[in-house]
C-alpha positions in Angstrom: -95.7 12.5 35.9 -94.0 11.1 39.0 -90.1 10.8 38.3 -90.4 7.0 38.7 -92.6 6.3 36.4 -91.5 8.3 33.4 -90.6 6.6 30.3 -86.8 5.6 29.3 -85.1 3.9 26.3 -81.0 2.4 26.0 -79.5 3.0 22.6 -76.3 3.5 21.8 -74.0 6.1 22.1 -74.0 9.5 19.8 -71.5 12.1 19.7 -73.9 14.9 21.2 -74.3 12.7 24.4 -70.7 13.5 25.4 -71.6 15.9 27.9 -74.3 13.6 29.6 -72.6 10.5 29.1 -69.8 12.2 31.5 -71.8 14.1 34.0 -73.9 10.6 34.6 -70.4 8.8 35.0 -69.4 11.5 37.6 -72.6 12.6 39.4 -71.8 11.6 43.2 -68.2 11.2 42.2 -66.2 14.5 42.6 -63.1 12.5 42.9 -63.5 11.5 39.1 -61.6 13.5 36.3 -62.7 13.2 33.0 -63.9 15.3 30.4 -66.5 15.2 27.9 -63.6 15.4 25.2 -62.6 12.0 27.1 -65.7 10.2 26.4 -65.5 11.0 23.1 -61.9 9.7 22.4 -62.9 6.5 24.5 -65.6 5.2 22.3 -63.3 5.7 19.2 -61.2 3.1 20.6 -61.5 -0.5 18.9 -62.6 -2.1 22.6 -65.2 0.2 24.2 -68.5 0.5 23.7 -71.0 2.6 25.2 -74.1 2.7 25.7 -76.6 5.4 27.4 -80.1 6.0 28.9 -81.9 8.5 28.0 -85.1 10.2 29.7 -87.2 13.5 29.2 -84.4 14.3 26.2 -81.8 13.4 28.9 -78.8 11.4 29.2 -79.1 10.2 32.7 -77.2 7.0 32.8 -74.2 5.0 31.4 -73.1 1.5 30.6 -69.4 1.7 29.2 -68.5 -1.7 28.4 -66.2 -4.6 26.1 -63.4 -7.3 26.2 -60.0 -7.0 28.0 -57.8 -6.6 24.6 -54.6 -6.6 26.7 -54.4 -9.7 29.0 -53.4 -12.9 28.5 -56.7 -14.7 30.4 -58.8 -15.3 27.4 -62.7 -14.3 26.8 -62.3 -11.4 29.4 -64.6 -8.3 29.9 -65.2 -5.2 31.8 -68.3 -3.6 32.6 -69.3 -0.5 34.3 -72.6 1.0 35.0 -73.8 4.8 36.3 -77.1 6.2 36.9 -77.7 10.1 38.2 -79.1 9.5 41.9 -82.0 11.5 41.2 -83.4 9.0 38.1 -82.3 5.4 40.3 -84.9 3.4 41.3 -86.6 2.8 38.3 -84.8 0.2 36.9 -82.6 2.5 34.4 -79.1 0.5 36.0 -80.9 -3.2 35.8 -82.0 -2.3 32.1 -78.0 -0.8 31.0 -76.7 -4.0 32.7 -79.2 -5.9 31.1 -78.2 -4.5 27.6 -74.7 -4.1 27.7 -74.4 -7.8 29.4 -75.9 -9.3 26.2 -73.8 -7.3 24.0 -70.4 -8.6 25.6 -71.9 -12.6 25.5 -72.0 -11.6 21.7 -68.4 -10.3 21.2 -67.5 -13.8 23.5 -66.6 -12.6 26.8 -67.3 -15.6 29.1 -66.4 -13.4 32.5 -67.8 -9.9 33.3 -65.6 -7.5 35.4 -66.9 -4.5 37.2 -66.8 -2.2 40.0 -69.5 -1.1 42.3 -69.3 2.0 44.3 -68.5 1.7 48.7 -72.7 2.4 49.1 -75.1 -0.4 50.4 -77.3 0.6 47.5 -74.4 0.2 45.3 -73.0 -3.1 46.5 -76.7 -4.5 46.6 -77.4 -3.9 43.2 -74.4 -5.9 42.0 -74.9 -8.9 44.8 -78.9 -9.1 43.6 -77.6 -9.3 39.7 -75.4 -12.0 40.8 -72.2 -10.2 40.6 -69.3 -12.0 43.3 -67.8 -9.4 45.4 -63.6 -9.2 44.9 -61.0 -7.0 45.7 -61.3 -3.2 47.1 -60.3 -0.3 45.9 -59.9 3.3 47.1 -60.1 6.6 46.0 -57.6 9.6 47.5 -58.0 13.5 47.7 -55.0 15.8 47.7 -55.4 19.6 48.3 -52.7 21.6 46.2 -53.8 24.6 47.6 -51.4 24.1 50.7 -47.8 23.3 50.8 -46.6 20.1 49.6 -44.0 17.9 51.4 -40.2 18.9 50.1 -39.4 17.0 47.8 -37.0 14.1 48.1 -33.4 13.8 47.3 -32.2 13.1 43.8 -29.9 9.8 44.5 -27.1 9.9 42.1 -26.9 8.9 38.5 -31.0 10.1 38.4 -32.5 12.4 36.4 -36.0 14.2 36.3 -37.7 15.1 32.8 -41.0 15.0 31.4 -42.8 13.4 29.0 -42.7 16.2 27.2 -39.1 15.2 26.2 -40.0 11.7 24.8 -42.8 13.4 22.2 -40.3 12.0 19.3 -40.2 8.6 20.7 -41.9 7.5 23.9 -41.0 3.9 23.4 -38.4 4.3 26.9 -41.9 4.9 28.5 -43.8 2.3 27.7 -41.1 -0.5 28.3 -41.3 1.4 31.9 -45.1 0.9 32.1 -45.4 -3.0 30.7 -43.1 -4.0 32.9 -44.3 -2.1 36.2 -47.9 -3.5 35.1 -47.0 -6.7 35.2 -46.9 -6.9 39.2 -49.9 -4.6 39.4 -52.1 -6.3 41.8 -55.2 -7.6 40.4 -57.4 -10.7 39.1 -56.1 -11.1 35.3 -53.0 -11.1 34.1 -52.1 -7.4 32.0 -49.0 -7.9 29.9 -49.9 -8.3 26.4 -50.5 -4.6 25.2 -48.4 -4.3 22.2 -46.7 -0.9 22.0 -49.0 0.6 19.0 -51.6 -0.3 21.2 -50.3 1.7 23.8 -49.2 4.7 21.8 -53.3 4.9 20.8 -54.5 4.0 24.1 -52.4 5.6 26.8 -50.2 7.8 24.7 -52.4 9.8 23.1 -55.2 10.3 25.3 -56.6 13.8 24.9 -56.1 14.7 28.6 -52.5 13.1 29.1 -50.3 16.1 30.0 -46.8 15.3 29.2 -45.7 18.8 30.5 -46.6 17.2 34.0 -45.5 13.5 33.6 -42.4 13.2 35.4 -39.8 10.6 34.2 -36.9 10.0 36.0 -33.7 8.7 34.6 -30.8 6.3 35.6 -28.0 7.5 33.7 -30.2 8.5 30.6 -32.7 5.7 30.8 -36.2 5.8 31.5 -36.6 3.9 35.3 -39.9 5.1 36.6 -42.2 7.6 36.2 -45.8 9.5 37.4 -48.4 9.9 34.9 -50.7 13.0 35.0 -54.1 13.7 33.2 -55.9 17.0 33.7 -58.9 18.6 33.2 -58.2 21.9 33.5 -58.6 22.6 37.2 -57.7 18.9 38.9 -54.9 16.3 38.7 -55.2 12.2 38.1 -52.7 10.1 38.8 -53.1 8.3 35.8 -50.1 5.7 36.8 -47.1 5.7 38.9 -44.3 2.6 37.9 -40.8 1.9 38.3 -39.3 -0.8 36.6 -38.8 -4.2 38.0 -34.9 -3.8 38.0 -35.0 0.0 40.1 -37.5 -1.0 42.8 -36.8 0.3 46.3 -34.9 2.8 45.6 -37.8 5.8 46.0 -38.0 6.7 42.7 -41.7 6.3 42.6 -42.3 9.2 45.1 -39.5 11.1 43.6 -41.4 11.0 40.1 -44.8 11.6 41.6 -43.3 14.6 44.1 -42.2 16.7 40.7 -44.9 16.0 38.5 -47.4 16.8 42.0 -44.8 20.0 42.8 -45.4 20.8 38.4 -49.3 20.4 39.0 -49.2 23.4 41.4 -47.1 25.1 40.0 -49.5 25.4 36.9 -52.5 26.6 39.4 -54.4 23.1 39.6 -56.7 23.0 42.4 -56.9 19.2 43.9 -55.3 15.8 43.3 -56.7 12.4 43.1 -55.6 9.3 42.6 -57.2 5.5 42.7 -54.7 2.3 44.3 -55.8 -1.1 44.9 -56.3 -1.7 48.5 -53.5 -4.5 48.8 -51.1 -1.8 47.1 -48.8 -1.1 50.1 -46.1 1.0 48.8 -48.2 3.3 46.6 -50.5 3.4 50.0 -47.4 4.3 51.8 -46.4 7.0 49.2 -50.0 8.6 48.8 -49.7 8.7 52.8 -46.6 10.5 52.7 -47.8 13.3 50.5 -51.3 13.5 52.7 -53.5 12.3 50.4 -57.2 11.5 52.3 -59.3 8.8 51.0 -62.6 10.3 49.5 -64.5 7.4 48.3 -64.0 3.6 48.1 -65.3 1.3 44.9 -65.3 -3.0 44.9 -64.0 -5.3 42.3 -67.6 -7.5 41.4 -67.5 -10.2 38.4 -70.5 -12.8 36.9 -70.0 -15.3 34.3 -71.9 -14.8 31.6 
């Protein structure tokens, strides 16, 4: 039977789809780090939903999908889709959008928020399901194979831990990251993640490695820090922030230089890392330590 015309279905997400669910999410994008483990934790959480396509006993594709708990800008939703490039072209994304669309109208989200892949065939897929096209996005490579840049001076009165440090209470942490997302650029406003929220969400994601995290200190409080996730073999720069009062100062590329200097230490392989493309000083930074942009991904919404 030719691929195109064998038979599909959408249902929900199981447990044993873990593996697929992820290798559909990834397939053409090397740059992605995520586990199966991951995909797992994520659907446990209260606001994602996921559902998958299967074909021939296969996962081959992906809609991962619900409201935007944390802003302020009411009836909010995100909405991300993947096929595996060798099962596209029979209508596998257009039925996931499809379903996972009319699931989000139900839980009330009014707008629809997703991200197509740099492709033509990605960005006219969105524009012929009447998604707008917004911001752009850009993904960045970093070999840690090869000598990094030194790392920067220590200014006075700083301090460099790790996460690893806050395990008893990482509340310094998170005022560091609510505020620093506050003037994240971006279409809706994020500032209304409550701290338990956080600690379930961000905290204690399965592949957040606080031995890596760097925090820096300004005379024993938490000012900025760089976030790292892991899968074993690669770095994500999960999020870099310094607080609103300590900006200017460097401390972003100071936190990001030891957790990056920790990460190959420890033997990991590559580092990548995702900014908005109006993001000038985490550009500037990422430039600094000669990251290469690998891929690039645009901001699409649709009312519902």
């Amino acid at each position: 039977m030719p691929m195109t015309s064998m038979p599909y279905h959408i249902r929900p997400f199981a447990p044993e789809d873990a593996s697929g669910a992820t290798e559909a999410y990834r397939a053409g994008r090397p740059h992605l780090v995520v586990t199966p483990e991951v995909t797992n934790w994520l659907v446990g959480l209260p606001h994602f939903n996921l559902l998958v396509a299967e074909r021939g006993g296969q996962v081959v594709g992906s809609a991962r999908f619900g409201p935007v708990a944390e802003s302020t800008t009411p009836d909010q939703g995100f909405l991300n889709v993947s096929v595996m490039p060798e099962h596209r072209g029979a209508g596998i994304g257009t039925a996931l959008l499809t379903a996972a669309e009319r699931e989000l109208a139900a839980l009330g989200v009014r707008d629809a928020h997703g991200w197509a892949d740099g492709t033509p065939e990605a960005l006219g897929f969105a524009a012929a399901r009447g998604y707008r096209r917004g911001r752009r996005a850009q993904y960045a490579g970093l070999d840690l194979t090869v000598p990094l840049p030194p790392l920067p001076p220590t200014p006075p009165g700083i301090e460099l831990r790790t996460a690893a440090d806050f395990l008893d209470d990482p509340h310094p942490i998170y005022l560091v990251d609510i505020d620093a997302t506050r003037s994240e650029p971006g279409d809706l406003v994020l500032d209304d993640q409550s701290y338990e929220s956080w600690l379930a969400e961000i905290w204690q994601r399965p592949d957040q490695d606080h031995t890596l995290t760097a925090v820096a200190l300004d005379h024993g409080e938490a000012v900025a820090f760089s976030a790292a996730q892991t899968d074993g073999r690669h770095y994500w720069s999960a999020f870099t922030a310094t607080r609103s009062t300590h900006r200017g100062r460097g401390l972003a590329k100071l936190a990001k230089a030891h957790a990056l200097r920790r990460a190959q230490d420890r033997g990991l392989a590559a580092a990548y890392t995702h900014n908005d493309g109006e993001n000038a000083p985490m550009l500037a930074i990422n430039d600094w330590f000669g990251y290469g942009v690998c891929a690039e991904e645009w901001k699409h919404s649709r009312t519902l």
